[in-house]
ZAMARGU-4260 file (C-alpha; in steps of 0.2 Angstrom, whole numbers, plus 5000, padded with zeros to 4 digits):
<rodrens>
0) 5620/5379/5592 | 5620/5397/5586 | 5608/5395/5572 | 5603/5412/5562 | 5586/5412/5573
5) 5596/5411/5590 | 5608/5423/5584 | 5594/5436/5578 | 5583/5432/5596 | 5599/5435/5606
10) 5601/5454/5597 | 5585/5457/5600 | 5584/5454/5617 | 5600/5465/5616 | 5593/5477/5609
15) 5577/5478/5620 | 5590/5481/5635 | 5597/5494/5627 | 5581/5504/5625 | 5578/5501/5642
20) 5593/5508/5648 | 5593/5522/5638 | 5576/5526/5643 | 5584/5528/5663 | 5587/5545/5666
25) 5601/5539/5677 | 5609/5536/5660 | 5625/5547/5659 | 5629/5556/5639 | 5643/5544/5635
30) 5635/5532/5640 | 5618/5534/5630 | 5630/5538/5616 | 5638/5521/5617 | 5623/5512/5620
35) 5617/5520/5603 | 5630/5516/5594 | 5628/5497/5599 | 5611/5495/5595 | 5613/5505/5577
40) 5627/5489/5576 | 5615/5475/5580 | 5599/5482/5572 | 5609/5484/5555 | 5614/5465/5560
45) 5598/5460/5564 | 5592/5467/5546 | 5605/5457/5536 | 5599/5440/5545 | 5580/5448/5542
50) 5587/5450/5522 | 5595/5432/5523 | 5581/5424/5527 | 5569/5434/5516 | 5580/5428/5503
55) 5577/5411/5508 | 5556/5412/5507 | 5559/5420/5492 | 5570/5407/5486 | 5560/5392/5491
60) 5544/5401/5485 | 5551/5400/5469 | 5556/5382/5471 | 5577/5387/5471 | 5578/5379/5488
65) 5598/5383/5495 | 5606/5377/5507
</rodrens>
């Protein structure tokens, strides 16, 4: 399965290697830049399933349980 949870763990574990790297001075320019540019990609990811399932408390809360 690749439920919204899994999916949301998987790119923050991503993202907590990309820190990591980034924070090795080995790291060359281009690749730091690229490595920024991924974890821009998968934090504004993670935020929309963050939203998404926001919604859904909110949702629920108000008693509009969906799907």
């Amino acid at each position: 399965m690749n439920e919204p949870s899994e999916r949301f763990e998987q790119k923050l574990a991503r993202i907590d290697a990309i820190v990591k790297e980034l924070a090795n001075e080995q790291t060359t320019l281009d690749r730091g830049v690229a490595l920024f540019q991924e974890g821009r990609a998968l934090i504004t990811a993670c935020e929309t399933l963050l939203k998404g399932a926001q919604e859904q408390v909110d949702a629920s809360t108000r008693g509009e349980v969906k799907p």
